[in-house]
C-alpha positions as a printed Julia matrix, in Angstrom:
255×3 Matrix{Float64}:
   0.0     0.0     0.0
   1.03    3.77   -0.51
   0.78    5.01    2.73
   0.28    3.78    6.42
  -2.99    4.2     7.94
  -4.48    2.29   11.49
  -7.84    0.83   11.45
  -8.29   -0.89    8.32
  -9.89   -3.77    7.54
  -7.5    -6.95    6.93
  -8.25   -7.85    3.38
  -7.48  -11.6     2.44
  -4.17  -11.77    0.53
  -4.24  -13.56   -2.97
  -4.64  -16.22   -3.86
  -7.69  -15.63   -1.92
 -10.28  -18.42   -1.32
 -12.72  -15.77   -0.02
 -12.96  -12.29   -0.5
 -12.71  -12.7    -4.15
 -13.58  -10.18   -6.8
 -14.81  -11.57   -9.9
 -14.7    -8.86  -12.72
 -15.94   -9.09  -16.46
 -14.62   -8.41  -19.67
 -17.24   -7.95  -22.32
 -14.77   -7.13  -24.88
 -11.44   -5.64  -24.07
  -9.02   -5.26  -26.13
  -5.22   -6.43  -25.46
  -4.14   -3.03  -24.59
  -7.0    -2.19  -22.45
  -6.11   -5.64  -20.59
  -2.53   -5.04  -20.36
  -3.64   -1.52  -18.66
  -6.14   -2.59  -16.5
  -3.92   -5.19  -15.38
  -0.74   -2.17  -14.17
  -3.31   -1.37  -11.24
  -5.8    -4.17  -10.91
  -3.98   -7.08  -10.49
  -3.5    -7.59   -6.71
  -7.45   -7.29   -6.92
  -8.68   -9.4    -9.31
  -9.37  -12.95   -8.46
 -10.92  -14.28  -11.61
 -11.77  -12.89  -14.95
 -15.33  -13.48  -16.83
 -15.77  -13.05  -20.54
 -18.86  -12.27  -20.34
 -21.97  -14.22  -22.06
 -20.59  -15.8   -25.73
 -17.99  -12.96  -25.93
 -15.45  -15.38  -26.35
 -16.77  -16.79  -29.26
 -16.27  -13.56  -31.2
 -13.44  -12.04  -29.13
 -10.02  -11.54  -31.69
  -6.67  -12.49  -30.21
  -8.72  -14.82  -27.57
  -5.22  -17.12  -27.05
  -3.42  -14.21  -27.01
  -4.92  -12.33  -24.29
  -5.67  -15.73  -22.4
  -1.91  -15.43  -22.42
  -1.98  -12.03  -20.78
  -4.01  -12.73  -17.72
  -2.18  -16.2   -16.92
   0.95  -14.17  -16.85
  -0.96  -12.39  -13.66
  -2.0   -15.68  -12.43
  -5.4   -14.78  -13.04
  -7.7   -17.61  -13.7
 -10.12  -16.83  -16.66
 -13.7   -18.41  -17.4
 -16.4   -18.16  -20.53
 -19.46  -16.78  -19.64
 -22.14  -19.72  -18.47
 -23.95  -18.45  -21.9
 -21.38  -19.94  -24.14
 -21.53  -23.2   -22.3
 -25.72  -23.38  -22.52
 -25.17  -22.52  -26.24
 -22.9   -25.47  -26.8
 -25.08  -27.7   -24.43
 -28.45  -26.73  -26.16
 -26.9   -27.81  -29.83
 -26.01  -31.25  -28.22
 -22.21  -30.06  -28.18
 -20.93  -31.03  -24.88
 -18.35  -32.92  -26.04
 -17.05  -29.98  -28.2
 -17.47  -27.57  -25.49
 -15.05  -29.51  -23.0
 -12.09  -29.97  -25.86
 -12.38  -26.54  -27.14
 -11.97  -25.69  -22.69
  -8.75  -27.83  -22.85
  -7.56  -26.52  -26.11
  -7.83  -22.99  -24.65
  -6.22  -24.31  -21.48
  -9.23  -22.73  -19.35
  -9.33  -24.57  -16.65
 -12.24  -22.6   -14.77
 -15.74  -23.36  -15.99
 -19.3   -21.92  -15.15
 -22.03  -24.39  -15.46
 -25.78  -22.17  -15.62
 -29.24  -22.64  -16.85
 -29.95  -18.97  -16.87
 -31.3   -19.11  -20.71
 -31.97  -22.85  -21.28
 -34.23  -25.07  -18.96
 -32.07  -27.7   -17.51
 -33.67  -30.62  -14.74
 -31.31  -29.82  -11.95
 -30.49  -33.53  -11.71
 -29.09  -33.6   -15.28
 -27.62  -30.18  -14.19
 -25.69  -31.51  -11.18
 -24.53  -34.21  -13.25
 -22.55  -31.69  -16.14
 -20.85  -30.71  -12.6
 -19.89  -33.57  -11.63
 -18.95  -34.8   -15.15
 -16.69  -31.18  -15.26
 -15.12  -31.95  -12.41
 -14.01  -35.17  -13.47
 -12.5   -33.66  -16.48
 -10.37  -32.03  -14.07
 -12.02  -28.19  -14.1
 -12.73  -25.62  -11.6
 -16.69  -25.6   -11.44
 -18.14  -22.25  -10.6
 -22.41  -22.75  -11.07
 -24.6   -19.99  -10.99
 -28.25  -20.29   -9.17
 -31.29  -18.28  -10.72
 -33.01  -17.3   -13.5
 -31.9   -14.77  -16.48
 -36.1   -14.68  -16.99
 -38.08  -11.73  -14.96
 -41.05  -13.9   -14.85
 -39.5   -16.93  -13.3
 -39.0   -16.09   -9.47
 -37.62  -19.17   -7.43
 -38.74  -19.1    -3.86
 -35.89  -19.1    -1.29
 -35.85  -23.0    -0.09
 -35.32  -23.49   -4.22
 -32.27  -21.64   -4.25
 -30.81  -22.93   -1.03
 -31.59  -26.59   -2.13
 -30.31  -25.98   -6.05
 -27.4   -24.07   -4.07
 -26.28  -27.32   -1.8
 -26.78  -29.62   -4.64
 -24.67  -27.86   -6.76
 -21.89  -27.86   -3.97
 -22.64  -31.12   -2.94
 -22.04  -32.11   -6.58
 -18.4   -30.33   -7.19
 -18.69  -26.7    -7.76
 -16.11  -24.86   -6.01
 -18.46  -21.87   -5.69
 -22.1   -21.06   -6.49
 -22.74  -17.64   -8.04
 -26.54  -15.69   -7.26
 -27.65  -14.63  -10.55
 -28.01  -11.37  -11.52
 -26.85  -10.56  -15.01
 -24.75   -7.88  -16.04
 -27.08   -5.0   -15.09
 -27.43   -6.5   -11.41
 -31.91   -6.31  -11.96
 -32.82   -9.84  -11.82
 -32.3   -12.75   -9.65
 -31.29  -11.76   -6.08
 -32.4    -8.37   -7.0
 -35.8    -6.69   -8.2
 -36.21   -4.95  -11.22
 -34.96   -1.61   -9.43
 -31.97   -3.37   -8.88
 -33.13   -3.24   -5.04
 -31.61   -6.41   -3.23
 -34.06   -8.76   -2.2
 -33.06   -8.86    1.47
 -35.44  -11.69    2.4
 -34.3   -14.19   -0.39
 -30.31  -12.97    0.65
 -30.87  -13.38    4.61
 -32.71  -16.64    3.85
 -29.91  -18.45    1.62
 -27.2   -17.45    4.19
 -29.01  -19.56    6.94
 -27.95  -22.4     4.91
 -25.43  -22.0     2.58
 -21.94  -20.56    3.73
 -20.99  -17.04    2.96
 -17.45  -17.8     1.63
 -19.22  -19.88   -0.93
 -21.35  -17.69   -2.3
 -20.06  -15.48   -5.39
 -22.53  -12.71   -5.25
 -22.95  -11.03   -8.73
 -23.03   -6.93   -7.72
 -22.24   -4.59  -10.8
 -24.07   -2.03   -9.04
 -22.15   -0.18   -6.47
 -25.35    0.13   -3.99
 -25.2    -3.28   -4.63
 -21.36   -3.86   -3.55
 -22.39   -1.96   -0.68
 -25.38   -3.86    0.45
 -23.18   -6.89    0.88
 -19.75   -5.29    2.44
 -22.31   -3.78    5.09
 -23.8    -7.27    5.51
 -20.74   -9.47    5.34
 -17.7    -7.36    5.64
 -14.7    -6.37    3.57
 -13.78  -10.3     2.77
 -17.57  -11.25    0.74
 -16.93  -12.39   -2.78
 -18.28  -10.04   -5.51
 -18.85  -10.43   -9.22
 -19.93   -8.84  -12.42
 -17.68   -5.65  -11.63
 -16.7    -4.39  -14.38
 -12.79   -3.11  -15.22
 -12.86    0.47  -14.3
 -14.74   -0.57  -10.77
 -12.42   -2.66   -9.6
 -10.1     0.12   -7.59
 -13.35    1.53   -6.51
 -14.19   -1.33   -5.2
 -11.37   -2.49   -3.37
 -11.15    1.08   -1.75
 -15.0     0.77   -0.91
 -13.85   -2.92    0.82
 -11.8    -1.29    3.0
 -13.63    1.89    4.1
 -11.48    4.52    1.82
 -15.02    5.97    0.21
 -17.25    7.95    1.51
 -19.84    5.33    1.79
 -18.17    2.53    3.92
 -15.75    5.37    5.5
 -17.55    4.93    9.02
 -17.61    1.41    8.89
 -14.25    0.5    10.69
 -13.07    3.06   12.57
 -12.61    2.7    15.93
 -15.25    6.04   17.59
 -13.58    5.89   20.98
């Protein structure tokens, strides 16, 4: 750090198992990566390309490269695996992982209707194959609300069946899933999931920054975010350890 200052938070040092920030990249270029990556680094746990990005993304080896250099693991969006898994492509799907050498998967059902069952089983199958399984819990559809005992039983399953970490849905605009349309947190569904499910296992997707801060005020500087995008990331990690204005109060010491 740049300076020395008493009563901050004690952030989990990387590689982290908790406290993770999962950002996306919806489309940067290599020099935007390479520039992110001269101040992000030390705060970026694991890198999303976001929906079927990768599928169109130039240079995709090359800047694959670029963020193993940093250590940082990198995933396709759960959308590109649902498109190969819809056309019957599973197979194709896992050697094009291997050719890549991505070895950090996300297993969803946010646009295609899966059975859980059969979904639990491409987890354990991925796991097998040697991958990191990250699943994600809850709908991409505005109509299709699951009560809370349906995500804490598709969340345990989905642990129970290999995934490393479940993620709570909320696409890239953070107005679906564990939030309402208004991108207001649904506090009821989020206080009934942690009864159950442990916090450190949760990836909670939060582009929004009242988002970000609904969660550091609930859980504390160490709860694992996701769906921040590039230029958030220093924001965040400043917001994680009360250096903006709207966590500020949140660690110091009053007496």
């Amino acid at each position: 750090m740049n300076f020395t200052l008493q009563q901050i938070p004690e952030r989990t040092a990387a590689p982290r198992s908790f406290g993770l920030t999962m950002v996306m990249d919806k489309g940067m270029g290599i020099a935007d990566v390479n520039n992110f990556l001269s101040v992000a680094d030390p705060y970026t746990d694991m890198v999303k390309l976001g929906f079927g990005t990768a599928y169109v993304t130039n240079n995709l080896k090359e800047k694959l490269e670029i963020y193993g250099r940093h250590n940082i693991p990198v995933y396709f969006g759960g959308t590109l695996f649902e498109a190969f898994l819809v056309r019957r492509q599973l197979d194709d799907y896992i050697a094009s992982m291997k050719d890549f050498g991505v070895k950090l998967v996300e297993v969803s059902d946010g646009s295609v209707s899966i059975p859980h069952e059969e979904k639990c089983g491409y987890i354990e199958r991925l796991v097998k194959e040697g991958f990191t399984v990250l699943s994600e819990v809850g709908s991409k559809d505005a109509s299709h609300v699951m009560p809370p005992y349906k995500w804490i039983e598709q969340m345990s399953a989905e642990l129970n069946a290999g995934s490393s970490y479940v993620i709570a849905e909320a696409r890239e605009a953070g107005n679906i899933g564990i939030y309402r349309g208004t991108g207001e947190v649904r506090e009821g569904l989020v206080q009934e999931i942690l009864t159950k499910i442990p916090a450190e296992k949760i990836i909670w997707e939060a582009p929004q920054k009242a988002q970000q801060l609904y969660f550091l005020e609930l859980l504390g500087c160490n709860v694992n975010l996701g769906n921040i995008a590039p230029n958030e990331i220093i924001p965040l990690e400043a917001m994680r350890i009360g250096l903006r204005g709207d966590t500020f109060d949140l660690y110091l010491d009053k007496k």
